[in-house]
C-alpha positions as CSV (number, residue, x, y, z in Angstrom):
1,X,-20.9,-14.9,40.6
2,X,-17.7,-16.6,41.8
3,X,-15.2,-18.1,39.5
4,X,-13.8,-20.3,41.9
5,X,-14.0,-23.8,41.2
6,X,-14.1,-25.5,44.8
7,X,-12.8,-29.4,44.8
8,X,-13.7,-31.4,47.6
9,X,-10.6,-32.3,50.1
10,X,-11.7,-34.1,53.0
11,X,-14.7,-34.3,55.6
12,X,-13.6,-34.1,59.0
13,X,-15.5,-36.0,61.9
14,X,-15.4,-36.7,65.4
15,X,-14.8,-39.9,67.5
16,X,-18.4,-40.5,67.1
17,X,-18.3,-40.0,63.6
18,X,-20.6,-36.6,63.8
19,X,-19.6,-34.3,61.2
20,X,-17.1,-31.1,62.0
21,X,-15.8,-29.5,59.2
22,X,-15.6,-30.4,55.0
23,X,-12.7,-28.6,53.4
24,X,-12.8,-27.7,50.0
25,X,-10.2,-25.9,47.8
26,X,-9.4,-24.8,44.5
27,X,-5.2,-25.4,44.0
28,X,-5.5,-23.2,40.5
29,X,-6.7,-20.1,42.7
30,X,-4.9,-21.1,45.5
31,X,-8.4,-20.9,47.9
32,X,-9.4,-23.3,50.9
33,X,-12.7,-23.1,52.0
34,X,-13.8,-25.0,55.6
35,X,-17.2,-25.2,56.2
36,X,-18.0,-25.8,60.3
37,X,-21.2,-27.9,61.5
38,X,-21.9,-28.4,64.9
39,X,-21.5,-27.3,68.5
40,X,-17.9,-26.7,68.7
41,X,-15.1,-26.9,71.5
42,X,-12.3,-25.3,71.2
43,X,-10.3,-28.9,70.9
44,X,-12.3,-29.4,67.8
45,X,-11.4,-26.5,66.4
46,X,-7.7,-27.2,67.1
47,X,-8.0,-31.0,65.9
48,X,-9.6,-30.1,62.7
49,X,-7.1,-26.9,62.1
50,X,-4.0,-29.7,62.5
51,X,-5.6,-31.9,60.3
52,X,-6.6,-29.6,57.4
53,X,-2.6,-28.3,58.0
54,X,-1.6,-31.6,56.9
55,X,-4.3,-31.9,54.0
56,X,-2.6,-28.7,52.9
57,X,0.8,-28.9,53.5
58,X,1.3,-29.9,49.7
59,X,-1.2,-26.9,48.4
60,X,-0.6,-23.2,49.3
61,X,-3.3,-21.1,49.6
62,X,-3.4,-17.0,49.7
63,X,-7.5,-16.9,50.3
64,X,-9.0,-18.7,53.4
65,X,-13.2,-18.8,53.3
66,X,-14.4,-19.9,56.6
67,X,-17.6,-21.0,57.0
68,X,-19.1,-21.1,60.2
69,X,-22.5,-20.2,59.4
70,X,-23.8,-24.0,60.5
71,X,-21.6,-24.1,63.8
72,X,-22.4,-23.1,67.1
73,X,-20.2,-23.1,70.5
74,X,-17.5,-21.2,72.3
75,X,-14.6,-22.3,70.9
76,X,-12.0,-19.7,72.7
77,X,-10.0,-21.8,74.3
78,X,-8.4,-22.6,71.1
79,X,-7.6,-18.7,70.4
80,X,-4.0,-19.0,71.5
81,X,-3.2,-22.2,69.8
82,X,-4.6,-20.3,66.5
83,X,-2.7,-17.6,67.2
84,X,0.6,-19.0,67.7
85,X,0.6,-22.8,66.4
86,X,-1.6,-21.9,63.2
87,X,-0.9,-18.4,62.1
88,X,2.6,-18.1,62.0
89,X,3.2,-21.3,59.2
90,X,0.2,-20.2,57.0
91,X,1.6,-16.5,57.0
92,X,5.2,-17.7,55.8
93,X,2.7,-20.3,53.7
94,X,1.1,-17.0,51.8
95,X,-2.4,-16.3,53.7
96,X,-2.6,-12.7,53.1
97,X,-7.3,-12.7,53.2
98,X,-9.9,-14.3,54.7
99,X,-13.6,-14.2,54.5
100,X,-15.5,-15.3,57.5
101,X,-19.2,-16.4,57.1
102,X,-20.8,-16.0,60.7
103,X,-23.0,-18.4,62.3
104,X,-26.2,-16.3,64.4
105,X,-25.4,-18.2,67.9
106,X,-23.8,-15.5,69.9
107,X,-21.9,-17.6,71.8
108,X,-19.8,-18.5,68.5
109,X,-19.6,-14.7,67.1
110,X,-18.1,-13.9,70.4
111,X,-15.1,-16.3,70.4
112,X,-15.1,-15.5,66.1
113,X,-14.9,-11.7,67.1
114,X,-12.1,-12.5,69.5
115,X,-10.0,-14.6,66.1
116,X,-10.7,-12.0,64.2
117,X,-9.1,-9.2,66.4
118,X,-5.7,-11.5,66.4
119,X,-6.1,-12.2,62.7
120,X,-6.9,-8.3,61.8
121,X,-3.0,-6.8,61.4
122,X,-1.7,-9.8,59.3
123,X,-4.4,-10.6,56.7
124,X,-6.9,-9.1,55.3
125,X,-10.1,-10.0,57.0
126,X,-14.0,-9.7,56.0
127,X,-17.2,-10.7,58.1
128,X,-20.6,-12.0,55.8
129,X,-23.7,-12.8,56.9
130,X,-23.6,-15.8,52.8
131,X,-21.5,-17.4,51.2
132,X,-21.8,-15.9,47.8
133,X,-20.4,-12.6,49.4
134,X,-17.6,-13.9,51.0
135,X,-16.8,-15.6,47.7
136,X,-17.6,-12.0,45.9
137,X,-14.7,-10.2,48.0
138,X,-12.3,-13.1,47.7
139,X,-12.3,-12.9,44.4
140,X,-11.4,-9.2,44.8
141,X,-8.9,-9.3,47.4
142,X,-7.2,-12.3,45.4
143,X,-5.3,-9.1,43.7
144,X,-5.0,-7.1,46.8
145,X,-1.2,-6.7,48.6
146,X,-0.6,-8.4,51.4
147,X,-0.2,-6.5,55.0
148,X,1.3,-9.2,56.8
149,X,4.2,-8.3,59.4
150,X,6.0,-11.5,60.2
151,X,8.0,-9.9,63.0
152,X,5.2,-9.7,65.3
153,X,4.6,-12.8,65.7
């Protein structure tokens, strides 16, 4: 059972008002959660990363949950702008572990696999299959040294 105590931040939509992402967090733990929905392109993914940036940019956070277990789509094209726009700031910011909940389209696990292979020698990563395990390990690796290397990048 998680202690985490998620707060809603924001529901992200697209120009036609269909839902993309809802981003939760918990500032005392210093957590985000974003939860996916939908077939995703890889501007979507980039749109809804800059946004929840800006929801953040007041509240740190050391523990990233993402959720992509009700998202589909190959979202690749956004891999570089993830690995250079995005990583870099939330590595100085203190992201040091992230749990990642995987969706069963194949088409999304492949472009996930390909985040998670840029992701792998600067945070802490974990793949699930449900949410209360991701939550189990953050909770865990909440205590765990970081293994960041900022020069790389």
């Amino acid at each position: 059972m998680s202690s985490f105590k998620l707060q809603p931040l924001s529901t992200l939509t697209d120009d036609s008002g269909q839902q993309l992402a809802t981003i939760e967090h918990d500032p005392a733990r210093q957590l985000l959660a974003v939860h996916w929905f939908g077939n995703l392109t890889g501007q979507q993914v980039v749109d809804v990363t800059r946004r929840t940036m800006q929801l953040t940019a007041n509240c740190p956070y050391q523990l990233l949950l993402n959720d992509k277990s009700q998202a589909t789509g190959d979202w690749s094209e956004a891999l570089d702008w993830l690995e250079y726009e995005w990583l870099p700031p939330v590595l100085v910011g203190g992201l040091h572990a992230v749990a990642y909940v995987f969706t069963p389209d194949m088409h999304n696990q492949l472009a996930s696999y390909r985040f998670l292979e840029r992701l792998i020698a600067y945070v802490r990563v974990e793949v699930f299959s449900n949410m209360p395990d991701a939550l189990q390990w953050l909770e865990q690796a909440a205590a765990a040294p970081t293994i960041r290397n900022l020069g790389v990048i």
